[in-house]
C-alpha positions as CSV (number, residue, x, y, z in Angstrom):
1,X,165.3,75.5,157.8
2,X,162.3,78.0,158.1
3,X,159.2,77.6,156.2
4,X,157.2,80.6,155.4
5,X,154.2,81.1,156.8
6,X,151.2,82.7,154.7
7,X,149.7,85.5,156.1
8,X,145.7,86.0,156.2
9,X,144.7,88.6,153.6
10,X,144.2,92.0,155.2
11,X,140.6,92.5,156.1
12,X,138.6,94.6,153.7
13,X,137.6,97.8,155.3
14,X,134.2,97.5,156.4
15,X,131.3,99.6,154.8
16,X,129.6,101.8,156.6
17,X,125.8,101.5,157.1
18,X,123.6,102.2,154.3
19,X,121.8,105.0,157.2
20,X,125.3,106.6,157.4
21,X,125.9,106.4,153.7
22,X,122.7,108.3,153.1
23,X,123.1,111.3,155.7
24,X,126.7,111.7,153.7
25,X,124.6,111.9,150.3
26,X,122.3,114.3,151.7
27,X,124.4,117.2,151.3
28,X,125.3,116.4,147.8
29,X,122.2,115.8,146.6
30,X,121.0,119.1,147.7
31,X,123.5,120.9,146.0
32,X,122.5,119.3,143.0
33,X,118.7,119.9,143.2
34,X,120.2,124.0,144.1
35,X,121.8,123.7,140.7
36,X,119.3,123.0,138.7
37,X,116.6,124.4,140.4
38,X,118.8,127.7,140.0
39,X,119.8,127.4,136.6
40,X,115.8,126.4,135.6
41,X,114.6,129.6,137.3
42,X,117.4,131.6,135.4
43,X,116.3,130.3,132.1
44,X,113.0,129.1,131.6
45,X,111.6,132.3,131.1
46,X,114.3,133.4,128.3
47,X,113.3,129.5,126.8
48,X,109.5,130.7,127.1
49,X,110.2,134.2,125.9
50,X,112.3,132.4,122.9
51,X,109.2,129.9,121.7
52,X,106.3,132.2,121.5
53,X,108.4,134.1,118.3
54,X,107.1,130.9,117.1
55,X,103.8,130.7,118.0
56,X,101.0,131.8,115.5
57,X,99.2,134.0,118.1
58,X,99.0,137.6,118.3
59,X,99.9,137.8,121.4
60,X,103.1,136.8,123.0
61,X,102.6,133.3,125.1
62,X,103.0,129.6,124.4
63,X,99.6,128.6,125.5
64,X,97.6,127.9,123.9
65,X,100.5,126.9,121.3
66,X,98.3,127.9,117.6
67,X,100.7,126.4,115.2
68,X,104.7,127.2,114.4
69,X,105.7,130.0,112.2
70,X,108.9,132.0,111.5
71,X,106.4,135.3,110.4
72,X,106.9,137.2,113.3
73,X,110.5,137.4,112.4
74,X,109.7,138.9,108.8
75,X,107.7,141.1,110.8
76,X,110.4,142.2,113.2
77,X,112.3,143.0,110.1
78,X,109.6,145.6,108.7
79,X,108.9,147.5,111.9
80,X,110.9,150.5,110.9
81,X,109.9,152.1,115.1
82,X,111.7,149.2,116.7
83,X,114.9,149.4,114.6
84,X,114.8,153.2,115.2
85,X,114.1,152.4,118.8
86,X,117.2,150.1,118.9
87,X,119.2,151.9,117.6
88,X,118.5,155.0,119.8
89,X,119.6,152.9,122.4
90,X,122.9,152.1,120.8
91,X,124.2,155.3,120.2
92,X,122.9,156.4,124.1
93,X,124.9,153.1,125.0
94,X,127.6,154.4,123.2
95,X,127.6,157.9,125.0
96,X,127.4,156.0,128.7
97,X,130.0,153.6,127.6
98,X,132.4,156.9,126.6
99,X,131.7,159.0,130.1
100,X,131.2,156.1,132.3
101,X,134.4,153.8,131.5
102,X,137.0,156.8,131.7
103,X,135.0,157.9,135.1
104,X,134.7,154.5,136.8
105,X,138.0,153.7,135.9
106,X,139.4,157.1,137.3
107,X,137.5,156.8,140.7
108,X,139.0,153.3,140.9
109,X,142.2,154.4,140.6
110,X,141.6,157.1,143.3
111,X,139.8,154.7,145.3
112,X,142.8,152.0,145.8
113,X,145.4,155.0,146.5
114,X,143.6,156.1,149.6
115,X,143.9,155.3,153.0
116,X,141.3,153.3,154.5
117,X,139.2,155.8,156.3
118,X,139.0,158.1,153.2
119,X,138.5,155.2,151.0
120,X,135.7,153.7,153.3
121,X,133.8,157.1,152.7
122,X,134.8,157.7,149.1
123,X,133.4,153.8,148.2
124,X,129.9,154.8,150.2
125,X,129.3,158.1,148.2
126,X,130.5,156.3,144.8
127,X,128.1,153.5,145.5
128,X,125.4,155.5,146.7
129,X,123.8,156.0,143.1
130,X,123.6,152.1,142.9
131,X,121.4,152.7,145.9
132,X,119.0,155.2,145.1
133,X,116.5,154.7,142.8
134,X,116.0,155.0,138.9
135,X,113.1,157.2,139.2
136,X,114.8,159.4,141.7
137,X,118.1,159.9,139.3
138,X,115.8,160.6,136.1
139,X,113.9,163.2,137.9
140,X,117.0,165.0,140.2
141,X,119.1,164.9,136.6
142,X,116.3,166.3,134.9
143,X,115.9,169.1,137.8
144,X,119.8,170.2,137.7
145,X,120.2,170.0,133.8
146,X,117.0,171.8,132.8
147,X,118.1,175.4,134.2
148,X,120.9,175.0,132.2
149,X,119.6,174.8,128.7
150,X,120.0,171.1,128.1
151,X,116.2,169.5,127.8
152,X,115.3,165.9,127.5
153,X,117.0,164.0,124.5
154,X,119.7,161.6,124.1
155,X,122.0,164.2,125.9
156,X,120.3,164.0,129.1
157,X,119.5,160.2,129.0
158,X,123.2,159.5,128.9
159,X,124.0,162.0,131.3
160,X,121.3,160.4,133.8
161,X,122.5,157.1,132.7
162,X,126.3,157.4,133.1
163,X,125.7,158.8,136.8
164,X,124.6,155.4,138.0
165,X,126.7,152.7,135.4
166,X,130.0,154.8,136.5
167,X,129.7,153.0,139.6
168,X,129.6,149.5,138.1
169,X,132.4,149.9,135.9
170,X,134.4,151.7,139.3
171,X,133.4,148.4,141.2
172,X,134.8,146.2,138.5
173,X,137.8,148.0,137.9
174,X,138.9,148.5,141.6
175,X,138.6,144.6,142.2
176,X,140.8,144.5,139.1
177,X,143.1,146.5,140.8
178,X,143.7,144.7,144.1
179,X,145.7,142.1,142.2
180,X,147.9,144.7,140.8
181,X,151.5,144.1,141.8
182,X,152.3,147.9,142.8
183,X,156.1,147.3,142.5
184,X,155.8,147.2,138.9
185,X,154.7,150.0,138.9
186,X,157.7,151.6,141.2
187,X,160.1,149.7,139.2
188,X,158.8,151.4,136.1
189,X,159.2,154.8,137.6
190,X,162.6,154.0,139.0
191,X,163.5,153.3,135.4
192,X,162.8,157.2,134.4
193,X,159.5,156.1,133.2
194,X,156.9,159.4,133.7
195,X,153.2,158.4,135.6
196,X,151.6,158.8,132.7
197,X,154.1,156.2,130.2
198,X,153.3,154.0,133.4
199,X,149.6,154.2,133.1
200,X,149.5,153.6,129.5
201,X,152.4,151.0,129.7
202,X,151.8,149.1,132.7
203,X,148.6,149.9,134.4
204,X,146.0,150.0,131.5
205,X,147.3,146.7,129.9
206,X,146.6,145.1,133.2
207,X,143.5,146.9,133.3
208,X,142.6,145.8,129.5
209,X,140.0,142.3,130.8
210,X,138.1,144.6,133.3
211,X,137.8,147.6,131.0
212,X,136.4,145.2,128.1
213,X,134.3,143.5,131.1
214,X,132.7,146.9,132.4
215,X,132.3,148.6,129.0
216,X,130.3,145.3,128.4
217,X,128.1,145.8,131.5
218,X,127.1,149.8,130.6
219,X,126.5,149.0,127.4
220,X,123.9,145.9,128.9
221,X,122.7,148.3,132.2
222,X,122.3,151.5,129.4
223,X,120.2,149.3,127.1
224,X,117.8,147.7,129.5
225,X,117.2,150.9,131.8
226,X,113.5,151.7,131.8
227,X,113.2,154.0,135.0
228,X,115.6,156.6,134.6
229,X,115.4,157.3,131.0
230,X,111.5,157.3,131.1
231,X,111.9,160.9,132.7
232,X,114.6,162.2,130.9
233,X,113.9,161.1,127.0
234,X,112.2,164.0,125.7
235,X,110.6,163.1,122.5
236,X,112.8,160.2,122.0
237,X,112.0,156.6,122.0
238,X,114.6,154.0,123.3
239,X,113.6,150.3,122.9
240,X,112.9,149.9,126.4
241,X,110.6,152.7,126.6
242,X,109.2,151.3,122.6
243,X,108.3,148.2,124.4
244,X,106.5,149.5,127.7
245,X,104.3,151.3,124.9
246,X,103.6,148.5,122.9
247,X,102.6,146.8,126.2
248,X,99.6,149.6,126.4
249,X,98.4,149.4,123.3
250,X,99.3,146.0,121.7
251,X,102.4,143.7,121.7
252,X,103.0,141.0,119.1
253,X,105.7,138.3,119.6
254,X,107.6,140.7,117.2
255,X,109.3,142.0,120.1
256,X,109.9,138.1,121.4
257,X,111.6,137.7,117.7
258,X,114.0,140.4,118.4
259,X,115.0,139.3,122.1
260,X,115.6,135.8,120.0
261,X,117.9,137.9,118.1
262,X,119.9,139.4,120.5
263,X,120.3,136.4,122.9
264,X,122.1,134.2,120.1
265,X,124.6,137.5,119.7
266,X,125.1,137.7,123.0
267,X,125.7,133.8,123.3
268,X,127.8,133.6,120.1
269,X,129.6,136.6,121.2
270,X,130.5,134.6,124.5
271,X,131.6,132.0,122.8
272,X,133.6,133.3,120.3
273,X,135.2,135.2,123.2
274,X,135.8,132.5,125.4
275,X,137.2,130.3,122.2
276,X,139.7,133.2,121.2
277,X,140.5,133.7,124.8
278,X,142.0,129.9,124.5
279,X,143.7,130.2,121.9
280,X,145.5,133.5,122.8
281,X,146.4,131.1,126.2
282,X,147.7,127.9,124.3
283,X,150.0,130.2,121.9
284,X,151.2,132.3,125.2
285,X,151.8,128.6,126.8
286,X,153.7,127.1,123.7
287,X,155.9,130.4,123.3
288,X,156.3,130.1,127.2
């Protein structure tokens, strides 16, 4: 007969020291400190900007804070120069959104059909107006448009304006395009499909996020561009240029009110994206 014998309980694992335990923190805890110090320098100054359109004083700060008041907004609504100012900058978004989506996305498409050497050299000379500067473009457009009958005006702005954005909506389009899976687009094509039923059937739907995406990004770049339109407006007035004058000769948290404005769009639009965007994915996964 055989008894059983009980077996000791396996050790717990010992713990390491609390010296060792802290060096592994260390890296953790830096990260965190990053993240917020990152996200605190990216957005205090829009939270600063945001609560002087409630400060009482005349002049655009939070200290000293004078009192809370919602005026500045009722004045933001009766400055007829700012709305005309705005929305000189909408319809020259509108223009750089029109020549710089259907350019970008062409010299993308050129761009990922090359072979590496030519493409190496193509993507320098299409990035190059990234790299040169606003006050160069305003004046060089200004010098090769002038001899040819068109002055400054909203013609010239988006000109000089879509010469630079092209390239952003080109980057964001080409990255677009090195997840494309080329043999749909031979398959179409085998199919008796003609190049351009495959662009408009195959290619531009896939293309659809990054072309929303980059006409998103001219229309931002085309409405906070200060350098190269200053040379090239004529006798017009874009916002940005509205509020480098007001600067000079007296700015009022009107301006603040308006920014106010804009950022909760711009955030609601986000979010109303992102929550349509989820939706469109759960249906897609329950038909799946």
């Amino acid at each position: 007969m055989t008894t059983a014998v009980a077996l000791p309980p396996p050790a717990a694992p010992a713990r390491p020291p609390l010296s060792a335990r802290a060096v592994e923190a260390i890296p953790k805890v830096l990260f965190w400190i990053y993240f917020l110090a990152f996200f605190v320098y990216l957005f205090a100054p829009l939270v600063v900007m945001s609560a002087a359109a409630f400060n009482t004083s005349r002049f655009p700060t939070v200290t000293p804070w004078l009192g809370t008041t919602t005026d500045w907004f009722a004045e933001m609504a009766d400055d007829t120069a700012m709305w005309r100012a705005l929305g000189t900058s909408a319809l020259v978004a509108l223009g750089v959104v029109a020549i710089a989506v259907p350019v970008g996305t062409a010299a993308a498409l050129v761009l990922t059909s090359l072979h590496a050497r030519a493409r190496s050299f193509l993507y320098a000379l299409m990035v190059s107006p990234l790299l040169t500067p606003g006050v160069v473009i305003g004046i060089a457009t200004l010098i090769l448009w002038r001899p040819l009958g068109v002055g400054g005006g909203l013609l010239l702005i988006v000109l000089a304006q879509a010469s630079f954005i092209s390239a952003y909506v080109m980057l964001m389009v080409a990255a677009r395009l090195q997840r494309f899976d080329r043999t749909l687009e031979e398959a179409a094509l085998g199919l008796g499909a003609s190049k351009p039923m495959v662009f408009r059937r195959v290619i531009l739907p896939f293309l659809k996020p990054a072309l929303l995406a980059a006409a998103l990004i001219a229309t931002l770049q085309s409405i906070e561009n200060y350098n190269t339109t200053l040379f090239v407006r004529g006798f017009e007035t874009p916002l940005t240029v509205y509020i480098a004058t007001k600067v000079r000769t007296g700015l009022t948290p009107a301006v603040n009110a308006l920014a106010l404005v804009m950022i909760a769009i711009t955030v609601l639009g986000a979010v109303g994206w992102e929550i349509a965007r989820r939706l469109e994915a759960r249906r897609a996964g329950k038909a799946g």
